[in-house]
Backbone bond lengths (Angstrom), bond angles and torsions (degrees), N, CA, C in turn:
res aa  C-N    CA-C-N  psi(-1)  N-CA   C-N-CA  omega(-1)  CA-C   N-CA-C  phi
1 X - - - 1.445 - - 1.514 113.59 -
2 X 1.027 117.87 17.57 1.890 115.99 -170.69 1.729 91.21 -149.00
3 X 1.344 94.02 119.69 1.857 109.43 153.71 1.277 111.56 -24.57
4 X 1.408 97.34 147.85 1.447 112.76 172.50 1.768 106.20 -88.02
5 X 1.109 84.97 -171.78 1.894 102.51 177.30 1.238 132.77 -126.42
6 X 1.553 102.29 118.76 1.934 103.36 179.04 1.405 110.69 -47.78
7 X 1.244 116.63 138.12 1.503 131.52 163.98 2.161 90.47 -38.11
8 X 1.444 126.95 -68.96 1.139 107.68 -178.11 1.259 124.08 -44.44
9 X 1.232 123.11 -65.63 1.670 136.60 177.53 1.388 99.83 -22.61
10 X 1.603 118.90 -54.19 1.813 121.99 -158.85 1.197 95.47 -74.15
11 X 1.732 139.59 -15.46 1.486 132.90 -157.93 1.615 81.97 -86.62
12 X 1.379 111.26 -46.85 1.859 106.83 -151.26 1.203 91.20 -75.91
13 X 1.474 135.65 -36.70 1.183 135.26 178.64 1.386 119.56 -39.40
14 X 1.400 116.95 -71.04 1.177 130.43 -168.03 1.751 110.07 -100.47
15 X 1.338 112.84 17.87 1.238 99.83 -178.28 1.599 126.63 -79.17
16 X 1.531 115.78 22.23 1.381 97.63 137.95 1.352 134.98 -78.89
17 X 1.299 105.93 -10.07 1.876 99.92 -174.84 1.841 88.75 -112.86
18 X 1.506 133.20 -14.06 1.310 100.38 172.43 1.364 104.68 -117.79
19 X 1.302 120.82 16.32 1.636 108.08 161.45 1.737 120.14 -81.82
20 X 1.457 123.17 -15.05 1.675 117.83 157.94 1.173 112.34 -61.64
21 X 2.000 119.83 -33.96 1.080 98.56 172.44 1.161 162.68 -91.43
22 X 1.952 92.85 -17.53 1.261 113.18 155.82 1.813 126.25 -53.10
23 X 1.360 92.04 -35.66 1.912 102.34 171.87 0.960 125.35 -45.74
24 X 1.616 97.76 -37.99 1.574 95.48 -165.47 1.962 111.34 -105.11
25 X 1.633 87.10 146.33 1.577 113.57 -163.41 1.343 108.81 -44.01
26 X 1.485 136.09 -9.51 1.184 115.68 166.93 1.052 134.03 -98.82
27 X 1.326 119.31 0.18 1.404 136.13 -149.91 1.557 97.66 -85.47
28 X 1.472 111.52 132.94 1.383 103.53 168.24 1.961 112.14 -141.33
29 X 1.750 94.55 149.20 1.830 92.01 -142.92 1.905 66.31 -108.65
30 X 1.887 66.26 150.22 1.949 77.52 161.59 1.734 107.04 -142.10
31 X 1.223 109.47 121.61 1.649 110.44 177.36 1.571 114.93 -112.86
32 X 1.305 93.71 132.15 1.628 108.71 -169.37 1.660 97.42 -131.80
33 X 1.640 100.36 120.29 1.823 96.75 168.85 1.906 81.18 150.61
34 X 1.274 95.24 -168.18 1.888 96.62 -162.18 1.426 113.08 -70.91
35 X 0.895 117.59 170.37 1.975 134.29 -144.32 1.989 75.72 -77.15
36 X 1.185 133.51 -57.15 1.767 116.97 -175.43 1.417 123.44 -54.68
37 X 1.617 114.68 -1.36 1.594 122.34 174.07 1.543 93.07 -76.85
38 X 1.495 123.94 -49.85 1.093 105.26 -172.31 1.401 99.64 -70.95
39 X 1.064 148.25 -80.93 1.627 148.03 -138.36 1.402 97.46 -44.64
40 X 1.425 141.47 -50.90 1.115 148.27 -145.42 1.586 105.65 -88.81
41 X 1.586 108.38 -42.19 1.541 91.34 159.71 1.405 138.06 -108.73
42 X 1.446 107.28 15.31 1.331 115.15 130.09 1.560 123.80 -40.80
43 X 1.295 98.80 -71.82 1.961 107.23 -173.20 1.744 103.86 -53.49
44 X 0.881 117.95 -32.34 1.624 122.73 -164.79 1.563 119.65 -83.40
45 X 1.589 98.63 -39.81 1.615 119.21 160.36 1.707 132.74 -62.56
46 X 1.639 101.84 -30.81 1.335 130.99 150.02 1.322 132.32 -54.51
47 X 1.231 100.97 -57.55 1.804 121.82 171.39 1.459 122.65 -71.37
48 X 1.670 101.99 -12.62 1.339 115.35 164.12 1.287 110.68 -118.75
49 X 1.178 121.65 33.11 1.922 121.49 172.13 1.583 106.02 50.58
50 X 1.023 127.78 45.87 1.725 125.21 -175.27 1.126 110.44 -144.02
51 X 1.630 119.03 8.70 1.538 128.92 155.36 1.304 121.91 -38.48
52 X 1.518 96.84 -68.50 1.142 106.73 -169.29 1.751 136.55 -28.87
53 X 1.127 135.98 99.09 1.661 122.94 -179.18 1.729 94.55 120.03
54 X 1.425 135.22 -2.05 0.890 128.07 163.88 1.323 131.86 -118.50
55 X 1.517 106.76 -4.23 1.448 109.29 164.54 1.298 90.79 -144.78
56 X 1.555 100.99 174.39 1.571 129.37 -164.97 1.707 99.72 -122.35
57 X 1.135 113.72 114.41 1.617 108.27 176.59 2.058 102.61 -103.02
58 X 1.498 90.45 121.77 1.466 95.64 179.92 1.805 103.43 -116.09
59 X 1.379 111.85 22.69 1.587 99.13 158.98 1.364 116.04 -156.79
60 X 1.735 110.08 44.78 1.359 104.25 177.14 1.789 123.94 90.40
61 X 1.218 101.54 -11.93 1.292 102.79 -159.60 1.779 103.00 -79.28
62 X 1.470 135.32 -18.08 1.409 140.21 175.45 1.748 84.65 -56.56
63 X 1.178 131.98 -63.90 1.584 104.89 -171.51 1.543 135.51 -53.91
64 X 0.973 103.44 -10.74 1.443 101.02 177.79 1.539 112.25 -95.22
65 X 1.072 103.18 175.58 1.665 107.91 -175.91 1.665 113.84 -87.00
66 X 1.307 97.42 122.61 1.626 110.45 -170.70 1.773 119.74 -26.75
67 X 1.679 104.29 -53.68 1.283 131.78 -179.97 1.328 118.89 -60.18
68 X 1.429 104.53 2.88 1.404 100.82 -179.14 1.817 104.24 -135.29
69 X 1.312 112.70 18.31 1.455 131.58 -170.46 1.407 102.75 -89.36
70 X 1.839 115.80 110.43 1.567 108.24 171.66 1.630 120.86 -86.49
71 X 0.977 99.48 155.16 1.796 96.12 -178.51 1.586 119.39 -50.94
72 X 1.452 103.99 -33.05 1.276 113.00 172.19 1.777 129.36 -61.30
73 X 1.570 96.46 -30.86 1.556 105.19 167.40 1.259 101.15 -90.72
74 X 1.489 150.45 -34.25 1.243 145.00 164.69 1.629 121.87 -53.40
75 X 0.752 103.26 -2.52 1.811 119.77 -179.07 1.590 102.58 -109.03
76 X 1.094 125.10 -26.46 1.294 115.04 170.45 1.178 115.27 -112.65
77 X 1.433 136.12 -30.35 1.906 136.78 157.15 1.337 111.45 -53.22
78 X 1.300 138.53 -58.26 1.256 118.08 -136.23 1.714 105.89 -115.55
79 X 1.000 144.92 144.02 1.004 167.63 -140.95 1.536 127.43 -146.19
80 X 1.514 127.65 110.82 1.824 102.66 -171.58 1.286 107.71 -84.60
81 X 1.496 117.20 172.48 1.560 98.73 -161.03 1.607 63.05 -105.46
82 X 1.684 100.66 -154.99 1.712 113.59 176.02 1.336 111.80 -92.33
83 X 1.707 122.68 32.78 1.625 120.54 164.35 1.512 87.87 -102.41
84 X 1.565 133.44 -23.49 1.848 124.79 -173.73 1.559 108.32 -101.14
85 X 0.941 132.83 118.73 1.093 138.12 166.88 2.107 115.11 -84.12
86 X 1.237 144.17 109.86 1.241 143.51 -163.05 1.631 96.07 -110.52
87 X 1.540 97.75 125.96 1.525 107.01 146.18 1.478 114.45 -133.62
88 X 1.044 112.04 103.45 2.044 112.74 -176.98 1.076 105.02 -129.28
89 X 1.320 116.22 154.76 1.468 125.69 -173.65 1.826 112.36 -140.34
């Protein structure tokens, strides 16, 4: 009887026990499910400083504020490095 949970929601949720792990340099995330799994934890990973090492921004777009990032500029900035693995459809 109760909704499930975005892969983001569970990061902010629980990010005392998965923000050491996302931090740390070895960790590598892999998201599989529709093209807004990625955008959303992009924006959320950002908004929590834990971007970093999983995508590649090639137009500027890490400076601006996550919450205001359209999918359409996120489709052309960001890039996973080889700690994100992407499958979206």
């Amino acid at each position: 009887g109760t909704r499930g949970r975005y892969v983001d929601e569970l990061i902010e949720n629980e990010l005392d026990r998965l923000g050491p792990l996302l931090a740390d340099e070895h960790t590598v995330l892999y998201l599989c499910g529709l093209i807004g799994l990625q955008f959303n934890v992009y924006r959320r990973l950002a908004r929590l400083g834990l971007l970093d090492g999983y995508a590649a921004d090639g137009k500027g777009l890490l400076g601006a504020d996550p919450g205001e990032w359209a999918a359409k500029d996120m489709r052309k900035a960001l890039r996973p490095t080889e700690r994100c693995m992407i499958e979206v459809y």
